[in-house]
RODOSE-424927 format. One record per residue: x, y, z of N, C-alpha, C in turn; residue number from 1; residue in three letters. Coordinates in steps of 0.2 Angstrom, whole numbers. Layout:
N
> X, Y, Z, X, Y, Z, X, Y, Z, NUM, Ala
...
END
This chain:
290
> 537, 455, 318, 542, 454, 323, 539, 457, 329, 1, Unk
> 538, 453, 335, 539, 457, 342, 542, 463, 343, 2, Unk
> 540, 467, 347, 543, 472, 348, 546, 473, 354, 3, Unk
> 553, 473, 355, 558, 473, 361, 553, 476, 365, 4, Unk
> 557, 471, 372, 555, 473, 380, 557, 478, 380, 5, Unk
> 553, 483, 385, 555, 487, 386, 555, 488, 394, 6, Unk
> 560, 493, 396, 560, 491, 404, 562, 500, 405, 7, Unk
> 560, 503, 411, 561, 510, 413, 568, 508, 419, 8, Unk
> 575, 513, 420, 579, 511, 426, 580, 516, 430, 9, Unk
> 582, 519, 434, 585, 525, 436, 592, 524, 436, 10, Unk
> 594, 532, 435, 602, 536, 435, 605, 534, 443, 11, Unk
> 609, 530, 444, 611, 528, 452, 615, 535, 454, 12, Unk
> 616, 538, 453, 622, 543, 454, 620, 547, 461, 13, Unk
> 615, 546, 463, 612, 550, 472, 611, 542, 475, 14, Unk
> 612, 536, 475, 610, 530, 476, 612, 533, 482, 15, Unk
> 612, 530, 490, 616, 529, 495, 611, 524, 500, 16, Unk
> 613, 522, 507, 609, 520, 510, 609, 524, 515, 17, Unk
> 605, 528, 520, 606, 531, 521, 601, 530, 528, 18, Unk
> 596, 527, 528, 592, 525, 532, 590, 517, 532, 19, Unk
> 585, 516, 536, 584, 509, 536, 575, 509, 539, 20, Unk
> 571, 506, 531, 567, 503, 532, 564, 498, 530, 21, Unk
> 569, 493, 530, 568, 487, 527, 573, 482, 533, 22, Unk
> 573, 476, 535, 579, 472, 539, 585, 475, 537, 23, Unk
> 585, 475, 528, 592, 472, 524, 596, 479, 525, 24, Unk
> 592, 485, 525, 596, 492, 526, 603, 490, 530, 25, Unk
> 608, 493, 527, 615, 494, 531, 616, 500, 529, 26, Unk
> 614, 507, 534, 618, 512, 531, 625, 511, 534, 27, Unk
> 626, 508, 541, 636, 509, 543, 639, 504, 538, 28, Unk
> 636, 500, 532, 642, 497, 527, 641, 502, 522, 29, Unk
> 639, 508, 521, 641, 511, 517, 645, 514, 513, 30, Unk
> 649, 516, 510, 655, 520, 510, 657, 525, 503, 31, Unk
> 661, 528, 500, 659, 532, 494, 662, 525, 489, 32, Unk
> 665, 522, 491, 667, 516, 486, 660, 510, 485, 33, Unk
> 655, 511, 488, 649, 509, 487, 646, 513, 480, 34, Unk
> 647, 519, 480, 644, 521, 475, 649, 520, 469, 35, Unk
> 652, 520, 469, 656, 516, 463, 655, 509, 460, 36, Unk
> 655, 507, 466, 653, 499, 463, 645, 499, 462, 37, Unk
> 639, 505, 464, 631, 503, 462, 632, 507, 455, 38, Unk
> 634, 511, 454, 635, 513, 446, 636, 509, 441, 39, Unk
> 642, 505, 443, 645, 499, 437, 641, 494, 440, 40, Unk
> 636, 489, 445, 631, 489, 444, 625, 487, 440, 41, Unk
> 625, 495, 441, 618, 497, 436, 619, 495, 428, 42, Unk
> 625, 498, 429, 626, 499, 422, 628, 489, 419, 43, Unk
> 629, 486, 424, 630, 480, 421, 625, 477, 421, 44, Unk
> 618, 478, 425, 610, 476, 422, 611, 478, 417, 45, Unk
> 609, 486, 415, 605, 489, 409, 611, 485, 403, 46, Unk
> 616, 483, 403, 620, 480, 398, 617, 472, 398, 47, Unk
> 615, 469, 402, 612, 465, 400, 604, 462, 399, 48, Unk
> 600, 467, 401, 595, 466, 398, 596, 470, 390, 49, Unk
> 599, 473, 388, 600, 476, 381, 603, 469, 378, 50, Unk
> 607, 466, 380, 611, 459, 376, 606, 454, 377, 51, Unk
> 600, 454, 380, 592, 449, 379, 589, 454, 375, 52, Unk
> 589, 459, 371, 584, 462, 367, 581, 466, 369, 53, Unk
> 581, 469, 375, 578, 472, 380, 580, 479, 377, 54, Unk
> 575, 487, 377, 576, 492, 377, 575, 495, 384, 55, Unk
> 581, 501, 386, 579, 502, 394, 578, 510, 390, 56, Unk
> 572, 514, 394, 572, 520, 394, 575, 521, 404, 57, Unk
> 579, 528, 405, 583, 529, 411, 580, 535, 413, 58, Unk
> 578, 537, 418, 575, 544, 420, 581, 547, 425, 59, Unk
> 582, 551, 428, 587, 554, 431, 588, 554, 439, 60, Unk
> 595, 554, 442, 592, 553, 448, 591, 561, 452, 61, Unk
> 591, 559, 459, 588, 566, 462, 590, 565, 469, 62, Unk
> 594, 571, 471, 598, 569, 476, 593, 568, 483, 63, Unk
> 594, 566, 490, 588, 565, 494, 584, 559, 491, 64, Unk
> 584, 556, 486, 579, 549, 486, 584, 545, 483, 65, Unk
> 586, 540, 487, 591, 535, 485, 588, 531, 482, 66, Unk
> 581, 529, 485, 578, 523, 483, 573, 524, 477, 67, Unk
> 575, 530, 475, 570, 531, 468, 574, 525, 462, 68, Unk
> 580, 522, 464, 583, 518, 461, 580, 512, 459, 69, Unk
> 574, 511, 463, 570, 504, 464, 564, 505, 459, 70, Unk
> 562, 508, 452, 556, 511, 450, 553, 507, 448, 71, Unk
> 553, 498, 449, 550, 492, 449, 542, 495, 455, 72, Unk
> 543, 500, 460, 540, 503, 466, 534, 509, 463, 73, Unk
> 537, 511, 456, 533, 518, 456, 528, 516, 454, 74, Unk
> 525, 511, 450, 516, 509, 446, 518, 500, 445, 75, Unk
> 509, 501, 445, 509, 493, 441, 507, 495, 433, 76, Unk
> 510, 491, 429, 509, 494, 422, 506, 489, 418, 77, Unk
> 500, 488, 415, 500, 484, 410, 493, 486, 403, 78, Unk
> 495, 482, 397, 491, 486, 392, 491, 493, 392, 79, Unk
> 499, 497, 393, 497, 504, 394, 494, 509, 397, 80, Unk
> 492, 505, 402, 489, 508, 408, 493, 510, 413, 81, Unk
> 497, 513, 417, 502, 514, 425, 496, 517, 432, 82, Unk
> 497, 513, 435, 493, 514, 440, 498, 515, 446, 83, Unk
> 498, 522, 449, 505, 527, 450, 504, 524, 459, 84, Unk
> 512, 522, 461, 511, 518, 467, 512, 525, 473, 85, Unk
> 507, 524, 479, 507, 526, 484, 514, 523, 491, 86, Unk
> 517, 525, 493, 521, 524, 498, 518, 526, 504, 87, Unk
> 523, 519, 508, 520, 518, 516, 524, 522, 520, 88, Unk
> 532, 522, 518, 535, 526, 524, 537, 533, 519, 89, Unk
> 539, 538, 524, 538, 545, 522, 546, 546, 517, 90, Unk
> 551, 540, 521, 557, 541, 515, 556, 540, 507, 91, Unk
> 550, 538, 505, 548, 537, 500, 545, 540, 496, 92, Unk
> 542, 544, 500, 535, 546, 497, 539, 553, 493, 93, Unk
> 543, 555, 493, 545, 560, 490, 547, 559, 482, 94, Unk
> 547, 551, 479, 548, 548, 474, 542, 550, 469, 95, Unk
> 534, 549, 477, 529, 549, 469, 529, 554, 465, 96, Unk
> 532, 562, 466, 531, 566, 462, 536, 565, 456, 97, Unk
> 541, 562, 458, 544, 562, 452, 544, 557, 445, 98, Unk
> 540, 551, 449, 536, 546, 445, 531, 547, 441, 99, Unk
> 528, 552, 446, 523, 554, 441, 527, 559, 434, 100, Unk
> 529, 563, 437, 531, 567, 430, 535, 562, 425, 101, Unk
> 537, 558, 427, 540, 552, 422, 534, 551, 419, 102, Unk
> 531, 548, 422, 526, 544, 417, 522, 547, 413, 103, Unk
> 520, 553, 416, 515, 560, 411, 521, 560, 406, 104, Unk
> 528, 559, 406, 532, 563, 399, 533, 556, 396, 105, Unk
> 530, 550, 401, 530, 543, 394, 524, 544, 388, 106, Unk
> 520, 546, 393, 511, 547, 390, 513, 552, 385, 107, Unk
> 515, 557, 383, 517, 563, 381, 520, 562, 375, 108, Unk
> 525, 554, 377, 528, 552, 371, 523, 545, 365, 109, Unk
> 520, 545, 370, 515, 538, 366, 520, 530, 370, 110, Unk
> 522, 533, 375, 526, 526, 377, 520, 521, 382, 111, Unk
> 514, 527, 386, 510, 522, 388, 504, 527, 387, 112, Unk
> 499, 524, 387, 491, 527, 387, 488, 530, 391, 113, Unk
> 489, 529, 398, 485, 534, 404, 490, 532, 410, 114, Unk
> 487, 537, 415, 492, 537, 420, 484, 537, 424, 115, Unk
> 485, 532, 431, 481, 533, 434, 484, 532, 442, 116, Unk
> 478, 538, 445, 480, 537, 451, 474, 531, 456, 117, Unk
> 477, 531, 463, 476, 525, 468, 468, 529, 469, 118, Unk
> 463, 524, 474, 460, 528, 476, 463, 530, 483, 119, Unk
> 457, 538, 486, 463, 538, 493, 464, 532, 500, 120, Unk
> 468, 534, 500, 470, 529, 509, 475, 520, 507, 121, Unk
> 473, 523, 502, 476, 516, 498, 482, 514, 497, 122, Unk
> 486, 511, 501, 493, 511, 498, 495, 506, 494, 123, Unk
> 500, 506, 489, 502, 499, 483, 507, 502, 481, 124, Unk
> 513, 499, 482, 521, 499, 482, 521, 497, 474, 125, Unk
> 518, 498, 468, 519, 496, 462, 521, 489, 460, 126, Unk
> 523, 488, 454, 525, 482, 452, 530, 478, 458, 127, Unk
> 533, 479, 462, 534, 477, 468, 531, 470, 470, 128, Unk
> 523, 473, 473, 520, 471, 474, 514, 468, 470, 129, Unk
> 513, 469, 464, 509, 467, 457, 512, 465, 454, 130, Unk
> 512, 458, 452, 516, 453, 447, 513, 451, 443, 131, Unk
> 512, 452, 436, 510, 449, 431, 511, 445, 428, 132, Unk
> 507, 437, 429, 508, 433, 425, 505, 429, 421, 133, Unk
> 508, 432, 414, 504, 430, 408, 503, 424, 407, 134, Unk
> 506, 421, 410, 503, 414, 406, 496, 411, 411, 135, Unk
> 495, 414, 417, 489, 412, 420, 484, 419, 417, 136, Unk
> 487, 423, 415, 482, 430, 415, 479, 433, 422, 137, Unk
> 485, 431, 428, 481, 436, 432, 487, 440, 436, 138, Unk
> 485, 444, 443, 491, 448, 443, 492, 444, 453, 139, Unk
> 496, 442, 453, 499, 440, 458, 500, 447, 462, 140, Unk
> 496, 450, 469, 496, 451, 472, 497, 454, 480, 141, Unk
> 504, 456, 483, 506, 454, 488, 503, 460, 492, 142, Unk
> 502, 458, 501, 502, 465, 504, 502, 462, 512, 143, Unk
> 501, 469, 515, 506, 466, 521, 511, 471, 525, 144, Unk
> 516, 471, 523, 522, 476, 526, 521, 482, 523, 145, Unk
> 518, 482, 516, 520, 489, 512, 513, 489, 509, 146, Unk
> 510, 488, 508, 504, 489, 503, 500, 486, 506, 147, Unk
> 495, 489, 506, 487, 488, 512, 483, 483, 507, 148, Unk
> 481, 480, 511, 476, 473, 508, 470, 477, 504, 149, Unk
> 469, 482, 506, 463, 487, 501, 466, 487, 492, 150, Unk
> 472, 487, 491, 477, 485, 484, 475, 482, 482, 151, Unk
> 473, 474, 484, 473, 469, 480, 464, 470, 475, 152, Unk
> 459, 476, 480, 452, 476, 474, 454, 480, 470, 153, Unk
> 459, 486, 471, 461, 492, 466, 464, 491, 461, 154, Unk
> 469, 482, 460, 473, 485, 455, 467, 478, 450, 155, Unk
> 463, 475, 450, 457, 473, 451, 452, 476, 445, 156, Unk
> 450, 482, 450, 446, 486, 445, 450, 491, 442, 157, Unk
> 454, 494, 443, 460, 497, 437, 461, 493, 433, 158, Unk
> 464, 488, 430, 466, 484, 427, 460, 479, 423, 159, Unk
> 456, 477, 428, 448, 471, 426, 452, 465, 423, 160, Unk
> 456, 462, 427, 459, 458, 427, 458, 454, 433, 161, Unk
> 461, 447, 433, 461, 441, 439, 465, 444, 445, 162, Unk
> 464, 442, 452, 469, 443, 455, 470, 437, 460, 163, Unk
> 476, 436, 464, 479, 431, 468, 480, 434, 475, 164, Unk
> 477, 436, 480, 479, 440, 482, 485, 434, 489, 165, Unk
> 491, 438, 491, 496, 435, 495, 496, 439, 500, 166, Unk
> 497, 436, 505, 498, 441, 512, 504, 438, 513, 167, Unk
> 510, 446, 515, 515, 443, 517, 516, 441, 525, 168, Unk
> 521, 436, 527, 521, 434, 534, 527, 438, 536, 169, Unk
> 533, 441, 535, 541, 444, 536, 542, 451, 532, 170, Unk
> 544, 453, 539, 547, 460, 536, 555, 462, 532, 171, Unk
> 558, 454, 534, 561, 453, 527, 560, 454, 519, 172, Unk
> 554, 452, 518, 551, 449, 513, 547, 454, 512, 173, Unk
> 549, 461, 512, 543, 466, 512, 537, 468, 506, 174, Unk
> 542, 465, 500, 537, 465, 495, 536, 460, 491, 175, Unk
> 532, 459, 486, 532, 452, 484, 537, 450, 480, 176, Unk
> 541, 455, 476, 545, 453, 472, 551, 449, 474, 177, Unk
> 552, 451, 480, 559, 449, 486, 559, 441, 485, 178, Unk
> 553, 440, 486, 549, 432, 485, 546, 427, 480, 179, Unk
> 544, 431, 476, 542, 426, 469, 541, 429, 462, 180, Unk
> 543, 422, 460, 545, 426, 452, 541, 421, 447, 181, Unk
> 535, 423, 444, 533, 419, 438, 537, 417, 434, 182, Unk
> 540, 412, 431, 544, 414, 426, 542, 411, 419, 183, Unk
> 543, 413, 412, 541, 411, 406, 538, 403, 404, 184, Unk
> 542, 400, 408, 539, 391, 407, 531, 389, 410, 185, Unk
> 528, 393, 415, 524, 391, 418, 528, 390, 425, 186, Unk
> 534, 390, 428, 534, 388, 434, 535, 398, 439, 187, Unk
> 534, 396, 445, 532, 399, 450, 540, 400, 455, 188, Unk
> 546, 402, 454, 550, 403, 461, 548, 407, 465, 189, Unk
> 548, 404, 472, 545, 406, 479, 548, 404, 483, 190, Unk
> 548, 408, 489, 551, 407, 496, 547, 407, 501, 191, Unk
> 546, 400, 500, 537, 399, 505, 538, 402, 511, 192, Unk
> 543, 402, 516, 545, 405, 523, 539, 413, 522, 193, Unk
> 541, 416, 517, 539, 423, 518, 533, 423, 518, 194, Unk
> 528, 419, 517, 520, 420, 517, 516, 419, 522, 195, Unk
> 510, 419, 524, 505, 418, 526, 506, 410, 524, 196, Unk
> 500, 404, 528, 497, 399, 526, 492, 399, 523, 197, Unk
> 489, 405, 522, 483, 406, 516, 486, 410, 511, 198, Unk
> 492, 412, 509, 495, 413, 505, 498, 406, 501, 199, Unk
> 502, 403, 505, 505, 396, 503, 499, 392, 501, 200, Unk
> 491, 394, 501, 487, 390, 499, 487, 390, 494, 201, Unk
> 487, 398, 492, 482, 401, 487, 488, 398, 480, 202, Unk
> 493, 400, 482, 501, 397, 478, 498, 391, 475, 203, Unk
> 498, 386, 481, 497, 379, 479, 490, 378, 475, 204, Unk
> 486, 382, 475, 479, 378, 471, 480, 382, 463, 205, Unk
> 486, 387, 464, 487, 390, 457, 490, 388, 453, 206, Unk
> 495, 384, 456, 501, 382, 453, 502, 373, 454, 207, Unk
> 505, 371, 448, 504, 363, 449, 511, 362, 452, 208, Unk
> 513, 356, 457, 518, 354, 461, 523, 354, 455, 209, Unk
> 523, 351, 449, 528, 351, 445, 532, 359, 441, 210, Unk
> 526, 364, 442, 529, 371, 442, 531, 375, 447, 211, Unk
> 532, 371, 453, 533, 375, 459, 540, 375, 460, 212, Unk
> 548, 380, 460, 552, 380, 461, 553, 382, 468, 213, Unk
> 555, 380, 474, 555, 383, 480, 562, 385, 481, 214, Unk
> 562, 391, 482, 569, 395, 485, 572, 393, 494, 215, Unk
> 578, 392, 495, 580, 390, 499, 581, 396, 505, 216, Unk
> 581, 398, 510, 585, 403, 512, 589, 406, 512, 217, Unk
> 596, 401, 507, 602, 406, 508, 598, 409, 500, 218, Unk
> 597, 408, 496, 593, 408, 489, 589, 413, 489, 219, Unk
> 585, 414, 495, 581, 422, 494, 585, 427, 498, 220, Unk
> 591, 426, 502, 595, 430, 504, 598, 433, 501, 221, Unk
> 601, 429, 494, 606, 431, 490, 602, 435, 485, 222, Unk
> 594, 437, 486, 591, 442, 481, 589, 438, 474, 223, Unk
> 589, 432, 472, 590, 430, 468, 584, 428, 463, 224, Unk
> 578, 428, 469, 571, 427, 466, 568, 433, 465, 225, Unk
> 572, 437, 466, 572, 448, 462, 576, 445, 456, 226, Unk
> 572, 445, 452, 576, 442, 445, 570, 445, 439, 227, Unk
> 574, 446, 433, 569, 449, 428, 571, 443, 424, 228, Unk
> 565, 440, 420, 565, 435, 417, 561, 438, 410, 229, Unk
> 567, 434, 405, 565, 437, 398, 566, 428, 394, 230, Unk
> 562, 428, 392, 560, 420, 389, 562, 415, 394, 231, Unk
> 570, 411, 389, 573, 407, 395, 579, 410, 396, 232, Unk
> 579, 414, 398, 583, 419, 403, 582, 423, 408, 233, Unk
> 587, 421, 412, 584, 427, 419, 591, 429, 420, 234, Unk
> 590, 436, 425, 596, 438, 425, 593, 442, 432, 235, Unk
> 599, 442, 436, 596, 441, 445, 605, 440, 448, 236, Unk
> 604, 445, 454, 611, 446, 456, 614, 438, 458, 237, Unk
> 621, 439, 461, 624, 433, 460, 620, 424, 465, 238, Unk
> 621, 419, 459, 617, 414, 462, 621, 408, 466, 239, Unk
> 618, 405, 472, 621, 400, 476, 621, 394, 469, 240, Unk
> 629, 393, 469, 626, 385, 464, 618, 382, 463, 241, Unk
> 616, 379, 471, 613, 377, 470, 606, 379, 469, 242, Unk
> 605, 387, 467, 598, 389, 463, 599, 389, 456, 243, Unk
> 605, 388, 453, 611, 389, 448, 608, 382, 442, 244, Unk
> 607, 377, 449, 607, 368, 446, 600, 368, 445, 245, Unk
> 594, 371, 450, 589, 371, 448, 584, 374, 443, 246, Unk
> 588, 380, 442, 584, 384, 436, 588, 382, 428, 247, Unk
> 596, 381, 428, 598, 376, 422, 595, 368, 422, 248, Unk
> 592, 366, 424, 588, 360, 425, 581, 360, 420, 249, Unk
> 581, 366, 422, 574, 367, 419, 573, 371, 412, 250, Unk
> 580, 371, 410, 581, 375, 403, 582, 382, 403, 251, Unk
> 583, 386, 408, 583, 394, 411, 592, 394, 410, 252, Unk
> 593, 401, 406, 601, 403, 407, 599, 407, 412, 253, Unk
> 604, 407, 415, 608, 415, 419, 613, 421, 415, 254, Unk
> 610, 425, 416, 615, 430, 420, 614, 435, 426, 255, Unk
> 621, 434, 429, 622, 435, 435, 624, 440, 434, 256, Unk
> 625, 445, 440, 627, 451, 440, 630, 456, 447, 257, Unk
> 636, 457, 450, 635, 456, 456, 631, 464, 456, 258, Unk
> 626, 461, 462, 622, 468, 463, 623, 471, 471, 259, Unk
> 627, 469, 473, 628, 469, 481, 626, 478, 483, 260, Unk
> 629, 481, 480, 627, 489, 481, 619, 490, 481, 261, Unk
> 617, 486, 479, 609, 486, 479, 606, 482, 486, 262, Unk
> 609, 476, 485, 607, 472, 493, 607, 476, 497, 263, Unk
> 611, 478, 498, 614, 482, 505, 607, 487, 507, 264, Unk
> 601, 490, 501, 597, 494, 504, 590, 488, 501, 265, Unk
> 591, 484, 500, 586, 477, 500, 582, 476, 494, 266, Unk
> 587, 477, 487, 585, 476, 482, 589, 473, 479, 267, Unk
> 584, 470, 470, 592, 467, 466, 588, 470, 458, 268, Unk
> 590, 465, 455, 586, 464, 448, 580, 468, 446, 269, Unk
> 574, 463, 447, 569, 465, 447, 566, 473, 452, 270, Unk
> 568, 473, 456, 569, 480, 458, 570, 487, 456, 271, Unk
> 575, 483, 451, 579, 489, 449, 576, 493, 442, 272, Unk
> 571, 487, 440, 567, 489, 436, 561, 489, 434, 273, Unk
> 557, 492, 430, 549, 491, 429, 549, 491, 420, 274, Unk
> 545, 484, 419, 541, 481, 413, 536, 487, 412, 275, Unk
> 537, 490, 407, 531, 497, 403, 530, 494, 397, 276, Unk
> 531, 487, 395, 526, 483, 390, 524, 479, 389, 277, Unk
> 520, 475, 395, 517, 471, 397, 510, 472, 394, 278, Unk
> 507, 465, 392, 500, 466, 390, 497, 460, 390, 279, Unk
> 490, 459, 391, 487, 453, 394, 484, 451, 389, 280, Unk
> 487, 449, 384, 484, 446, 378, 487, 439, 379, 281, Unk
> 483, 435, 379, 483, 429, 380, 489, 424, 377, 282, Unk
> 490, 421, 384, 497, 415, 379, 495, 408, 384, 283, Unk
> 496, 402, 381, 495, 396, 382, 493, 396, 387, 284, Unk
> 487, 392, 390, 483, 393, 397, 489, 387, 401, 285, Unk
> 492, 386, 407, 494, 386, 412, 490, 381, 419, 286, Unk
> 490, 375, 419, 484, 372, 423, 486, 369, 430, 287, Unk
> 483, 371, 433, 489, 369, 440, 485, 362, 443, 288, Unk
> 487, 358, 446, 484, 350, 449, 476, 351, 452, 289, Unk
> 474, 347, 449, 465, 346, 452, 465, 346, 460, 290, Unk
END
């Protein structure tokens, strides 16, 4: 038998918004009844990735980093390897010592194998912006707002794996996750607005027209292509019918979630979380149109 997904989350209990480096930041809608409702929340994620099978290990929060809440941000992980994420604005950067000591007490446990650091100068926002998708076997890529096009050789040779490299076009869109999500069938959801044209290429020669799900506007607004996908399931904050119609079309259930106390500092789902059992062992090859 498989052995449960496992996903790392944070304690929201310091969560706030409190600055703004992202479009979506609202610190003046913030209120202390926000933190009630991002607790219950969180809590109604980590309850439903555990109802798909999922084990969540939860590290603590820390008052001063709100956005440690996002540790989808702190490393890219795969085959047990963590390649520990560097940040680009200084509100963050206060995060990496604490990711680090996470990840040394996974290592300590046998949860991963090596912790590695970036080379210097290099920035990479973590699984954010590194997407793994096993069924092509490479790591989708994104950089641009947060993560320096230098990421796309490092996570390359840290890993000796395939890369896809995406350049973002919006500072909405700041990381790649905001925007695209491999999902288990082979299909690709994307918010083609958010990219480059040599991005939307690169998309297109990877991926065949019949795997391509296109996100609508109101559809990447609603956070909902920030989604963690566990077989045919995804579970991604609350959906416009109409993304609703096109992923049950396709044999995907939902669970929704409302995540709004996330939105508000420009995160949802997959944000909120980081896959620490991923592995590139190969699964049915994925062939996209000649």
């Amino acid at each position: 038998m498989a052995a449960a997904p496992l996903f790392l989350m944070t304690d929201p209990s310091w969560f706030d918004v409190c600055y703004q480096i992202n479009p979506w930041m609202q610190p003046t809608a913030w209120s202390p009844a926000s933190l009630e409702a991002a607790k219950a929340a969180s809590g109604g994620l980590k309850a439903a990735l555990r109802a798909a099978g999922a084990q969540v290990e939860t590290i603590g929060a820390v008052r001063g980093l709100p956005d440690l809440v996002f540790p989808a941000n702190a490393a890219v992980v795969l085959d047990g390897r963590a390649l520990l994420a560097r940040f680009r604005h200084p509100e963050r950067q206060g995060e990496e010592a604490v990711f680090r000591s996470a990840f040394m007490a996974l290592r300590a446990r046998g949860v991963i194998s090596d912790v590695v650091d970036l080379p210097p100068d290099v920035l990479q926002e973590g699984a954010g912006d590194a997407i793994w998708d096993g069924g092509r076997r490479l790591f989708w890529v994104g950089y641009g707002p947060r993560s320096s096009k230098a990421s796309v050789g490092a996570i390359a040779r840290t890993f000796g794996q395939a890369v896809a490299p995406l350049e973002l076009a919006s500072e909405r869109f700041y990381h790649l996750d905001t925007c695209f999500c491999p999902l288990s069938g082979g299909e690709v959801l994307f918010y083609p607005e958010a990219f480059t044209p040599a991005a939307l290429a690169e998309i297109r020669a990877r991926v065949a027209p019949s795997q391509r799900i296109e996100a609508s506007a109101e559809e990447a607004a609603a956070f909902c292509v920030n989604a963690v996908n566990l077989g045919d399931q995804l579970i991604m904050a609350r959906a416009p019918a109409s993304l609703r119609a096109k992923l049950e079309a396709r044999g995907y259930g939902l669970t929704e979630i409302d995540l709004d106390p996330f939105i508000l500092s420009g995160g949802a789902a997959y944000c909120m979380t980081l896959r620490l059992d991923r592995t590139s062992q190969a699964r049915p090859a994925i062939l996209a149109a000649e």
